[in-house]
N, C-alpha and C positions, 0 to 999 in steps of 0.2 A: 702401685700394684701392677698396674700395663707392662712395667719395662722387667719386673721380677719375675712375671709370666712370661714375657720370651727370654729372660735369660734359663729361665729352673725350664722353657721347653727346650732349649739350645743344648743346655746340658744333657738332657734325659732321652736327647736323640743320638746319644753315644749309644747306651743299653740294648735303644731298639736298633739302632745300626749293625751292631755286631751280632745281636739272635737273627735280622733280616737277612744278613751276609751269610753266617751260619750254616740254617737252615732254611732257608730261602734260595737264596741265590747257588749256593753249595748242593740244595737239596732241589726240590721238584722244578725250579726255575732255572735246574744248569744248564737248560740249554740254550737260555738267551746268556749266562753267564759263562762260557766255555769258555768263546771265541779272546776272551780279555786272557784268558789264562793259556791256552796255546796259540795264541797269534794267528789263528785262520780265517780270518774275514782278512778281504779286501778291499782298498782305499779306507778313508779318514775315519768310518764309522764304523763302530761294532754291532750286534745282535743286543749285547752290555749296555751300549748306550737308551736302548729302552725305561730301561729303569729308570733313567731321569722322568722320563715321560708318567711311567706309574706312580713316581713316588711322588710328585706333584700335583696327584689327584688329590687325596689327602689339604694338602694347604691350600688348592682351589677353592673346595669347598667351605674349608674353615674361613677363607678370606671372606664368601661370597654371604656365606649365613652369619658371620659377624660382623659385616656389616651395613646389612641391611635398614638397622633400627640404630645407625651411630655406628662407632667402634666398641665390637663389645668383646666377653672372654675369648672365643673360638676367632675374633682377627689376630687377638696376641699368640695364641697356640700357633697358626699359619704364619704367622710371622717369624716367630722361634724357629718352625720346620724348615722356610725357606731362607732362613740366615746360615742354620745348617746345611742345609745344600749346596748355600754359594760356599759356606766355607769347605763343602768337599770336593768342589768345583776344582777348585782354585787349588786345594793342597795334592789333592789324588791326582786331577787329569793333567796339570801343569807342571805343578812342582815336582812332582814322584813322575808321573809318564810324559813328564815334556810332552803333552800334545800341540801346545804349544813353547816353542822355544824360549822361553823367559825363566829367570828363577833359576837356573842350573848348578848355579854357587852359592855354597851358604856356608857359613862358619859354625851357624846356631844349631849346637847339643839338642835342642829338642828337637828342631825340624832334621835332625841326620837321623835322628831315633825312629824317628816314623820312616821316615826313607829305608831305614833299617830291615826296621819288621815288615814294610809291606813288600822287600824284596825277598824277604824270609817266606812270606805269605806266598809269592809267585813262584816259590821253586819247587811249589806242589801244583802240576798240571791235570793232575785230578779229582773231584771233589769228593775224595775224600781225604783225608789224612792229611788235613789243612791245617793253618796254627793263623794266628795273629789277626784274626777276623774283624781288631777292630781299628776305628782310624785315628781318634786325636789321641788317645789314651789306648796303648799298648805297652805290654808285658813292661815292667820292669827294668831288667835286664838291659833292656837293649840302650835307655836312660842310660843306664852305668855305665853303657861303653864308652859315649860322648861327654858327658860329665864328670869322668872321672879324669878325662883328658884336658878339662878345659880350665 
């Protein structure tokens, strides 16, 4: 039951990723979100990079009151959220924005898809009139470019 709860919370932080990015990050919180989309901070760190910081309040808590009394539901919840975080780590700040250099080559149709639409995603520098909000799982489409080639 432990590891079905962080995989269904793994998955179910697609959903709330893309409404957060949406209208969140798009909306009343553009302005720590801007700077990722017109490149105006200077040196390694964005405004953007906050949001790691906020959105691991969330699986803090859930770590801290689940386990208190044992491992109980709200550690596996926290554990879900921050398995998704490292996996957005790793594919958005690496692999898509080489923040670090690693990863630059890939062959694989799904990871070009995502590289895809979130380049698709950045060619709008203002929040509005966005598209591709979301990250493991985007439009369609962009699947068939790579897939149909492979």
């Amino acid at each position: 039951m432990n590891i079905l709860t962080v995989i269904l919370t793994f998955i179910f932080m697609e959903p709330i990723t893309w409404f957060i990015h949406k209208y969140v990050m798009h909306g009343f919180l553009w302005s720590l979100h801007k700077d990722h989309h017109d490149h105006s901070h200077e040196g390694a760190f964005e405004k953007n990079d906050y949001f790691f910081f906020i959105f691991s309040i969330p699986a803090i808590l859930l770590f801290y009151f689940g386990s208190r009394d044992g491992l109980t539901f709200p550690f596996f919840l926290g554990l879900g959220i921050t398995l998704y975080g490292i996996a957005y780590f790793f594919v958005h700040d690496i692999f898509i924005h080489q923040r670090i250099k690693i990863l630059r080559d890939t062959n694989s149709p799904y990871l070009l898809a995502i590289r895809r639409a979130h380049k698709q995603h950045h060619k709008h520098v203002q929040k509005e009139d966005g598209e591709c909000f979301g990250f493991l799982f985007v439009p369609i489409k962009y699947f068939k470019i790579y897939f149909k080639n492979s």
